[in-house]
RODO-2510 file (C-alpha; in nm, 4 decimals, decimal comma):
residues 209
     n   res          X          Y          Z
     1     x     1,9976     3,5277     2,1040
     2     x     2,2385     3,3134     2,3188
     3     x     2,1173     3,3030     2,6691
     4     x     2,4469     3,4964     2,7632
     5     x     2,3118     3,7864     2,5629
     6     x     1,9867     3,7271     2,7021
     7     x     2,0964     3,8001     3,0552
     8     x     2,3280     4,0634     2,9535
     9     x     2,0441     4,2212     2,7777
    10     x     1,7849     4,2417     3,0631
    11     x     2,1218     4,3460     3,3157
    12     x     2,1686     4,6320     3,0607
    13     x     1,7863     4,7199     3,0427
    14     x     1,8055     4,7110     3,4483
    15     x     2,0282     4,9659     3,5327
    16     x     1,8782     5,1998     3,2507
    17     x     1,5203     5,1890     3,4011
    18     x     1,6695     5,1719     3,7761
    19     x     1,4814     4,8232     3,8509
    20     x     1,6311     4,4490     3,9137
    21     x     1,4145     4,2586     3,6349
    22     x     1,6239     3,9349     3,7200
    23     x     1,7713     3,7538     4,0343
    24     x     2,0873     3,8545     3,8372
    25     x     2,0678     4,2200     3,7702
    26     x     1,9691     4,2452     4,0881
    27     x     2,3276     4,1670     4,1872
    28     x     2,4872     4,3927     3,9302
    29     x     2,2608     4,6775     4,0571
    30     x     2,4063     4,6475     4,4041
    31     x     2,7582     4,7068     4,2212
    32     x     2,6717     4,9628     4,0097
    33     x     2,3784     5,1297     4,0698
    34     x     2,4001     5,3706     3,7735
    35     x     2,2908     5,3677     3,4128
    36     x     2,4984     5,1653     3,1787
    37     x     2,7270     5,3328     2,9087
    38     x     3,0470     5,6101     2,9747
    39     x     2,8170     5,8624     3,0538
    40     x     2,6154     5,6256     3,3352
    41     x     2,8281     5,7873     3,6283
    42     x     2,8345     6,1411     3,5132
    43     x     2,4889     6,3675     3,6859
    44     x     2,2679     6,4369     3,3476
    45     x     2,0581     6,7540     3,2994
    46     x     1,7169     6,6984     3,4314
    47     x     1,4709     6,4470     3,2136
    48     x     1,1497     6,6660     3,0792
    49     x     0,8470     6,5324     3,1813
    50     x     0,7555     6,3310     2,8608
    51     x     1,0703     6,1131     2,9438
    52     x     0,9684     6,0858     3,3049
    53     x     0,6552     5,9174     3,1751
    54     x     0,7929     5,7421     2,9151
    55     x     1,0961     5,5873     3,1459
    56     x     0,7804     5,4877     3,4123
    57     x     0,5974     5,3296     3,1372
    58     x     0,8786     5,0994     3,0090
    59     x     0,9515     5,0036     3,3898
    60     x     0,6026     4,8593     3,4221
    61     x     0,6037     4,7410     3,0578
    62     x     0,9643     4,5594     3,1548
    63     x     0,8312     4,4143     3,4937
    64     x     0,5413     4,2087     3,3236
    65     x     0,8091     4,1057     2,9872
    66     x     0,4961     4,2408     2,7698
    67     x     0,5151     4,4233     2,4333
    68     x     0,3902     4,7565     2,3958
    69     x     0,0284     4,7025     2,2039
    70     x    -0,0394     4,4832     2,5063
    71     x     0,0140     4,7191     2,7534
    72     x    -0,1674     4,9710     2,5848
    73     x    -0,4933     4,7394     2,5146
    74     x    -0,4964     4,7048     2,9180
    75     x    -0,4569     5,0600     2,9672
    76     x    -0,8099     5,1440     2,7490
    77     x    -0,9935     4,8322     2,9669
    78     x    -0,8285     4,9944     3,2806
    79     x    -0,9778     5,3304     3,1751
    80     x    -1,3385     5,2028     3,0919
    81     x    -1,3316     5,0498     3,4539
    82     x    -1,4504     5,1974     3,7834
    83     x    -1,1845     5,3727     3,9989
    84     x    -0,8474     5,5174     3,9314
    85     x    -0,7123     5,4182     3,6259
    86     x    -0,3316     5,3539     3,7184
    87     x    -0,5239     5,1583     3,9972
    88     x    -0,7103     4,9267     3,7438
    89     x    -0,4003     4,8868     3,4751
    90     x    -0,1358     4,7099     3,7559
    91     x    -0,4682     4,5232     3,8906
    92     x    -0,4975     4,3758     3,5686
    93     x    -0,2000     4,3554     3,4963
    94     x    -0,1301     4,1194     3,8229
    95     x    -0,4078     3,8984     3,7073
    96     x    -0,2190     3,7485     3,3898
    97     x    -0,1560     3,4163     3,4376
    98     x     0,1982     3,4831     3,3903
    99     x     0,1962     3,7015     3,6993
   100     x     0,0200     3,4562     3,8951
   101     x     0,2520     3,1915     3,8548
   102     x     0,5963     3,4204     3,9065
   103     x     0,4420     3,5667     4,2265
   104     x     0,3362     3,1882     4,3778
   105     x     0,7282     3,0807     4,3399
   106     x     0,6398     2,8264     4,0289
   107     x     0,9742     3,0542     3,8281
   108     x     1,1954     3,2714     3,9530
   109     x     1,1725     3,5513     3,6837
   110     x     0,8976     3,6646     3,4523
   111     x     1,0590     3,5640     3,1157
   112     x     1,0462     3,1837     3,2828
   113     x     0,7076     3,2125     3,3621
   114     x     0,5828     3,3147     3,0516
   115     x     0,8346     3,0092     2,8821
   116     x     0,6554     2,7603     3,1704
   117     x     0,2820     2,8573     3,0416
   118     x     0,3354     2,8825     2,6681
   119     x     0,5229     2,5321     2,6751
   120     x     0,1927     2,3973     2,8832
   121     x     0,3061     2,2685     3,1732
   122     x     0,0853     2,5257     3,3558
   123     x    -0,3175     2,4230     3,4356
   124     x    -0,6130     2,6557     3,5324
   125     x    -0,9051     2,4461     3,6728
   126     x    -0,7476     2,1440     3,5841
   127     x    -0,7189     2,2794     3,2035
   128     x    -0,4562     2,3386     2,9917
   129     x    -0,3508     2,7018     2,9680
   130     x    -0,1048     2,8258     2,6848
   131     x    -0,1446     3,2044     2,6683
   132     x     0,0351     3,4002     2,9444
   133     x    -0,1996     3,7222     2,9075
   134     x    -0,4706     3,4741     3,0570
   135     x    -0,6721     3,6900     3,2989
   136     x    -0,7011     3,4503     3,6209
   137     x    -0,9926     3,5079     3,7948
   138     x    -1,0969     3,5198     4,1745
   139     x    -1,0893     3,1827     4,3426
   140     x    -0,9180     2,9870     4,0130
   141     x    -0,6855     2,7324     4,0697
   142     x    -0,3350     2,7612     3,8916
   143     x    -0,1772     2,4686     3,9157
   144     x     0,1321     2,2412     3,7428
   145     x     0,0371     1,9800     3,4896
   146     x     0,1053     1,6669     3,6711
   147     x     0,3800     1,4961     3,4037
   148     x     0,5886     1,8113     3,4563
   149     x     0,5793     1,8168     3,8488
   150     x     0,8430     1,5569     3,8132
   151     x     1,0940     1,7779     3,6102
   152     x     1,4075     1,9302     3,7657
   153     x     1,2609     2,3119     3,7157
   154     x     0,9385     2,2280     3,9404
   155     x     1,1102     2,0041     4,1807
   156     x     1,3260     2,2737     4,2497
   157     x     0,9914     2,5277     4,2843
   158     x     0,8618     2,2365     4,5212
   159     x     1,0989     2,2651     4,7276
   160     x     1,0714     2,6581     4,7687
   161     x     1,4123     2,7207     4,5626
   162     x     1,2995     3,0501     4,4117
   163     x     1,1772     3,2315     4,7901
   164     x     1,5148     3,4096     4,7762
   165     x     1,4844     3,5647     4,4727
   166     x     1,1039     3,6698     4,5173
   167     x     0,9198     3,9176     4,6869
   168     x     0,6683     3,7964     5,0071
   169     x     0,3846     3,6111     4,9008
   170     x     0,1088     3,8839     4,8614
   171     x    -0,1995     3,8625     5,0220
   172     x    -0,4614     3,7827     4,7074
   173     x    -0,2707     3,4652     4,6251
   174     x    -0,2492     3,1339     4,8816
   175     x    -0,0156     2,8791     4,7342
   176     x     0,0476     2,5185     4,8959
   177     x     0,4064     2,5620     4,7455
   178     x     0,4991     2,1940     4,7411
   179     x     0,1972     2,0821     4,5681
   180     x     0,2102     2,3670     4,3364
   181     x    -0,0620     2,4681     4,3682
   182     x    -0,1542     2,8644     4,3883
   183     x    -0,5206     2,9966     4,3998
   184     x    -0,6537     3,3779     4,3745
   185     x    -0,8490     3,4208     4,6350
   186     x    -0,9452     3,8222     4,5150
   187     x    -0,8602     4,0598     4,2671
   188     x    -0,5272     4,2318     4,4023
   189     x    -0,5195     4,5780     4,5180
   190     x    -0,2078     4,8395     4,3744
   191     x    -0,0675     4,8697     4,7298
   192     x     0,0111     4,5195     4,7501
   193     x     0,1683     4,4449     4,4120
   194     x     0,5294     4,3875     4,4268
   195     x     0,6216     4,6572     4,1281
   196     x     0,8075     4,9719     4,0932
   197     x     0,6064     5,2080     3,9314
   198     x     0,4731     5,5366     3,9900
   199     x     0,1331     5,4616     3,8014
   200     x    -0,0042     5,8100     3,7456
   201     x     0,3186     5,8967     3,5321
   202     x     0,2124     5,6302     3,2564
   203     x    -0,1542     5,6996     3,2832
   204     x    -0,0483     6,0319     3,2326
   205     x     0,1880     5,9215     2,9582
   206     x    -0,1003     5,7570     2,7531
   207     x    -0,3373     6,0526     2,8086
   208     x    -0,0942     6,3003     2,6594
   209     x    -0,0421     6,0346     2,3351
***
């Protein structure tokens, strides 16, 4: 897929769930702030409740860029853990590397965090990380590799290019932006975590599976 049809895509999959997934959709859904297609304009008869859970689940799904089995596998740990389970799953969810190094400014969207770890240019503790589900852990250090701080992407990261485009830095996370550097300094709590979702609707979704 071109990466016209990429961004087309994920501008298309914005306006159905009702969420800006990219700097770019964002724009779109200031122009159009209805669901794509001839009917997007037209009122619709009211959703039943299993595609009220169902939309909420793909809009968390679509926020972390993760396929469906993972989702689901952090659901169960969620579940097993102390406290409310919609709680736990975005907790968790916030703690993938990925996450981590989209919500210190290193990328501006998701998809280009997850391309910025797999390709390696991302460190934890100094060491080489390659798998965006990575589960960062309180008081880590995520950090660029320091061949790559040089490239155009980071320099522009550096230099706080991606601030516009990306919600305030929340409060579990200190980053010294121009070193790249970004640490955890606790587990995140749901109120702080820059997503749209209404998590009881998907835990309720995966209870009624």
């Amino acid at each position: 897929m071109s990466k016209t049809s990429r961004t087309r895509s994920k501008t298309r999959l914005s306006r159905a769930l009702g969420i800006a997934l990219t700097p770019k959709a964002a724009k779109y859904l200031e122009k159009r702030p209805y669901a794509p297609g001839e009917h997007g304009r037209t009122k619709r008869k009211a959703d039943s409740d299993f595609a009220v859970r169902l939309r909420e689940k793909q809009r968390l799904r679509a926020q972390y860029g993760i396929r469906e089995a993972q989702l689901k596998k952090t659901f169960e740990e969620a579940k097993r853990a102390p406290g409310l389970t919609g709680e736990n799953l975005v907790e968790l969810l916030e703690m993938r590397l990925d996450a981590i190094v989209l919500r210190a400014g290193f990328a501006r969207t998701i998809a280009q965090a997850r391309q910025l770890v797999v390709h390696r240019h991302i460190l934890v503790d100094g060491q080489k990380v390659d798998r965006p589900s990575f589960r960062v852990k309180p008081g880590q250090l995520v950090h660029v590799h320091e061949k790559s701080e040089k490239t155009e992407p980071f320099q522009v990261a550096a230099a706080g290019g991606h601030v516009d485009v990306l919600p305030p830095l929340p409060g579990y996370l200190s980053v010294e932006i121009e070193k790249l550097h970004a640490t955890l300094e606790r587990r995140p709590l749901r109120a702080e975590v820059p997503v749209t979702c209404e998590v009881q609707l998907v835990v309720e979704y995966y209870a009624a599976r």
